[in-house]
C-alpha positions in Angstrom: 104.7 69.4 93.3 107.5 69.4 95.9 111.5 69.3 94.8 111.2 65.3 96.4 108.2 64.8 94.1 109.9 66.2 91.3 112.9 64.6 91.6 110.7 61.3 92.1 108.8 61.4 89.2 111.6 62.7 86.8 109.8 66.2 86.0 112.1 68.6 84.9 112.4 71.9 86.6 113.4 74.9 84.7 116.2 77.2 86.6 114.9 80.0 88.5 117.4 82.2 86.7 115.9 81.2 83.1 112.3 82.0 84.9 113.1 85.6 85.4 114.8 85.1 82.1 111.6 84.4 80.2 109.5 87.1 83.1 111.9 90.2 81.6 111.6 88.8 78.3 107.7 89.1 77.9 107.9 92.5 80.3 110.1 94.3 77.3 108.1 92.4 74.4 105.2 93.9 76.5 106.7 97.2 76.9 107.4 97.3 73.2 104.4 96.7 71.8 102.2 98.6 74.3 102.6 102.3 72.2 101.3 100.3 69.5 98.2 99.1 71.6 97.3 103.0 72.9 97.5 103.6 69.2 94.8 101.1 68.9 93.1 101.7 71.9 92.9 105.5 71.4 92.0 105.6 67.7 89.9 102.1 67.1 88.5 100.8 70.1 87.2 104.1 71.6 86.0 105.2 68.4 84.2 101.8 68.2 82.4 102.4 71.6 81.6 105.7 71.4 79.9 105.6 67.8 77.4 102.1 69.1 77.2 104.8 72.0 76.1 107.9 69.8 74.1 105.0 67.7 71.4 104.9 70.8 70.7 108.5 70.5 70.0 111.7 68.7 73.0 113.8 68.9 72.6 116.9 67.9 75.3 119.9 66.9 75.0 122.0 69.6 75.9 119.4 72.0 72.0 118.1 73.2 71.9 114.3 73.2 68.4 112.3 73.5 68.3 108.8 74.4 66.4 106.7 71.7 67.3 103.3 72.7 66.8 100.9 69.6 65.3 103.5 67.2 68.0 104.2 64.8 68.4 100.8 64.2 64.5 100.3 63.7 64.5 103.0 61.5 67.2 101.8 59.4 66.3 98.2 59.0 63.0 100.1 57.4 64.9 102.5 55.4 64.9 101.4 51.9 67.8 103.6 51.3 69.7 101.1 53.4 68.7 98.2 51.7 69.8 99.9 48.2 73.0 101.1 49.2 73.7 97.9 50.9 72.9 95.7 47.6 74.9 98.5 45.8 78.3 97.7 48.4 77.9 94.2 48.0 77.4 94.4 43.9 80.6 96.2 43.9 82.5 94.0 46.5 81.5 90.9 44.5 83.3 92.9 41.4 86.4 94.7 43.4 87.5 91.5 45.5 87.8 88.8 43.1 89.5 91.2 40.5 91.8 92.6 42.9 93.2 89.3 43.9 93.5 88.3 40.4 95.8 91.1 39.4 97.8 91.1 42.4 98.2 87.1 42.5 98.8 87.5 38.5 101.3 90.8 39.6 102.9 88.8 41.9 103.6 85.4 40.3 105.3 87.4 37.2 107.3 89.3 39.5 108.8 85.9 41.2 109.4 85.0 37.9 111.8 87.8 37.0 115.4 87.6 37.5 116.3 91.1 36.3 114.9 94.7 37.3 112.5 93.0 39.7 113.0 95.9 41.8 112.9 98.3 39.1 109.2 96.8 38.3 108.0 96.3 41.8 108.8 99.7 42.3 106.4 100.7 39.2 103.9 98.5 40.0 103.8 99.7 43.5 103.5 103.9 42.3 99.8 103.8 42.1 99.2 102.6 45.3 100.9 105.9 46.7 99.1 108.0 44.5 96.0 110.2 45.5 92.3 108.4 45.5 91.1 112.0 44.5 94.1 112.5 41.6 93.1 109.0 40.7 89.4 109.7 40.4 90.1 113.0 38.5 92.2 111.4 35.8 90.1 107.9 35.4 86.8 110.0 34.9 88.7 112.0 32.1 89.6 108.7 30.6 86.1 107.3 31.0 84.0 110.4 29.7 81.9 110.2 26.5 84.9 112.1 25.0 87.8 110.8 26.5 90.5 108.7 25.2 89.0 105.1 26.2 86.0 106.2 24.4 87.8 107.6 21.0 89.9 103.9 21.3 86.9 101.6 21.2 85.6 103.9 18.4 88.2 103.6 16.1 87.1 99.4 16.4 83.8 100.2 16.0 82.4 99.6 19.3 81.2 102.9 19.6 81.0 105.1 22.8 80.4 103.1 26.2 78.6 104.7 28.9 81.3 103.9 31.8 80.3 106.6 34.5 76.4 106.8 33.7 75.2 103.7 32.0 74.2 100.7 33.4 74.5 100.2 37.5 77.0 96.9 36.6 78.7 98.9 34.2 79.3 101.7 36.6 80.1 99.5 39.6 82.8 97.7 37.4 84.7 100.7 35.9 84.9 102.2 39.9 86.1 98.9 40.8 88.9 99.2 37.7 89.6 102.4 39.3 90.3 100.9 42.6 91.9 98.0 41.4 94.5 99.9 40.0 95.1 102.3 42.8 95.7 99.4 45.0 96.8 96.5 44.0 100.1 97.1 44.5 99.9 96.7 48.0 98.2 93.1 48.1 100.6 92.0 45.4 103.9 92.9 47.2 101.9 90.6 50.2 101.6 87.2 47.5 105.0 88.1 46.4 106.3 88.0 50.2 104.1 84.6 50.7 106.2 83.5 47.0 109.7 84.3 48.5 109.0 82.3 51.8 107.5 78.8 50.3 110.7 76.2 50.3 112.1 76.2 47.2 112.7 72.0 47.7 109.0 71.4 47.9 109.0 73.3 44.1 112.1 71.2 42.9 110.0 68.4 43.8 107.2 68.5 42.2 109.1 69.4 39.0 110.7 65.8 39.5 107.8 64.4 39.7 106.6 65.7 36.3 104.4 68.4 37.4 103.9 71.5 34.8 103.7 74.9 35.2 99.9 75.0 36.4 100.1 71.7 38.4 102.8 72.7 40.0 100.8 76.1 40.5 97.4 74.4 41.9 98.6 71.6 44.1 102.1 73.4 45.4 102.4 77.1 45.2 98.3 77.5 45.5 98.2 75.7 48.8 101.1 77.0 50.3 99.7 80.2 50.0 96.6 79.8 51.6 97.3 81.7 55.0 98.2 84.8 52.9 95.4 84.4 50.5 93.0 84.8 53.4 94.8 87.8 54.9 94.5 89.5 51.2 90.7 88.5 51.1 90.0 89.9 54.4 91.8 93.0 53.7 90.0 94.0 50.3 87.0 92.9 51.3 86.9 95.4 54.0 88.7 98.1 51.4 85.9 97.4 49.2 83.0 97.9 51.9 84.9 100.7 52.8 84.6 102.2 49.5 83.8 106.0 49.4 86.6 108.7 47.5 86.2 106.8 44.4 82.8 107.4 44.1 82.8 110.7 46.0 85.2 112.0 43.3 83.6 110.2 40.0 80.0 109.4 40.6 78.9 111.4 43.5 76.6 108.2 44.2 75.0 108.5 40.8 73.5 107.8 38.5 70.3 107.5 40.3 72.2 106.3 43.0 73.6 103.2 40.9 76.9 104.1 43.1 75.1 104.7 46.6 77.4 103.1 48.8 77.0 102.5 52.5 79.6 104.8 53.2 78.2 107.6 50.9 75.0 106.7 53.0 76.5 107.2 56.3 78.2 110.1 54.9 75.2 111.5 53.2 73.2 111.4 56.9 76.1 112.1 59.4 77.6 115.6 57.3 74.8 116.6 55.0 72.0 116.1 56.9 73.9 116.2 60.5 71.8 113.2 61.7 74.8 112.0 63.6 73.3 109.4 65.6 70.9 107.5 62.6 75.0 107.8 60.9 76.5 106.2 63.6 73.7 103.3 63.7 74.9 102.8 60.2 78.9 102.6 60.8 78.0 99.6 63.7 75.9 97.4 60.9 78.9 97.9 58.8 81.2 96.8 61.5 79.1 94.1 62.1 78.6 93.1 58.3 82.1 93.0 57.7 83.1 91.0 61.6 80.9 88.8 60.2 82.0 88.2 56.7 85.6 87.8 58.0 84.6 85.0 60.2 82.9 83.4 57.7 85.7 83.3 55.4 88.1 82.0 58.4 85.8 78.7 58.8 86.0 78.4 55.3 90.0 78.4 55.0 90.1 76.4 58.3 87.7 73.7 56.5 89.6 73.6 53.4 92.8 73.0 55.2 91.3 70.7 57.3 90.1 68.6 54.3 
């Protein structure tokens, strides 16, 4: 479009100045955020490639790699191991995830609620998440052994002593979960409490005009409006919780009879006790591609809920 044409048809032109303006502007945003994407690029990306990479062979400690092609995969998808440790991850992501957003949405709400020594109480809530997983592990498996204090509680009620750490496979994957709960919900709830502090305090006045209760106004005002950060949390712990491995490294050790075998004790198990490297890597790529494709899944679900 020439200046005539322009001038013609009443486009507007932006200054040449403000051009070179906004051209230096995304140059220093660029510049700024470029450490943070060799950061990435160094520690996630390469990572990525060279593991699908190792994943077509047989790498071997002294350094000899042999090109197997599709094998690893072929031989996992065959592995019952997989398929057990698998059903094992997901069992205890269907426990961990829903639980974890419960206590920090619950954590969160309270603390938006409080007026004085909020910070004092965020603080607290917020210790376990800097803790140890190891210290954590040591001290819950105390508390959940035959003879430990949860134990000597329930039989004081006459419930009688509960097999936390070697009973049942549900009962096992829900007292990790507890474990891991606690260790990190801090972290998720400080996120909800964030999304609390930024929703327009006229929208709440509002709906209290309008008559609406406590959990009305919770379910049709302060639910929706914190939708984009409920799916952010979701994604989050739902890759923490198929991620899941010093918790059960430090109180299980994958047991009993591998009611705890996660995919990461799996992958573990291959790539550093039995030095398979590549059948380990082959295993770290389904993973990836398990949880890619859970996380997408969940996005068209919040897109079609906000769409309806």
């Amino acid at each position: 479009m020439t200046a005539t044409t322009a001038r013609r048809t009443g486009a507007p032109r932006r200054p040449a100045g403000a051009r070179r303006a906004n051209r230096r502007e995304a140059v220093a945003g660029l510049l700024f955020i470029l450490p943070t994407l060799v950061i990435f690029a160094v520690f996630k990306f390469l990572p990525i490639g060279g593991a699908g990479a190792m994943s077509l062979t047989e790498y071997r400690l002294n350094g000899d790699v042999t090109f197997l092609g599709a094998e690893n995969y072929t031989r996992l998808f065959s592995d019952p191991h997989f398929w057990q440790s698998l059903g094992v991850t997901l069992g205890y992501v269907c426990i961990f995830v829903p639980l974890i957003i419960a206590v920090s949405l619950v954590g969160a709400l309270l603390l938006n609620k409080l007026v004085r020594y909020n910070g004092v109480f965020r603080a607290l809530l917020f210790v376990p998440y800097l803790s140890s997983f190891v210290l954590a592990g040591i001290i819950w498996t105390w508390i959940f052994a035959i003879d430990g204090p949860l134990n000597a509680a329930l039989e004081t009620v006459g419930l009688g002593p509960v097999l936390f750490l070697s009973g049942e496979q549900w009962l096992v994957l829900a007292s990790l979960a507890m474990v891991s709960v606690w260790k990190g919900f801090g972290y998720s709830m400080l996120i909800f409490l964030a999304g609390l502090k930024a929703q327009p305090a006229e929208v709440h006045e509002a709906a209290r005009i309008d008559g609406a209760n406590a959990w009305k106004g919770f379910w049709h005002v302060t639910f929706p409006l914190l939708k984009p950060v409920l799916f952010f949390v979701l994604v989050i712990e739902t890759i923490i919780g198929f991620q899941v491995f010093d918790t059960i490294y430090v109180m299980t050790a994958g047991g009993p009879a591998r009611a705890s075998y996660s995919l990461i004790y799996f992958l573990f198990d291959e790539g550093f006790k039995y030095f398979d490297f590549g059948y380990a890597a082959a295993i770290g790529i389904v993973l990836f591609a398990i949880v890619l494709v859970l996380s997408l899944v969940q996005r068209r679900f919040f897109e079609g809920k906000e769409e309806l």
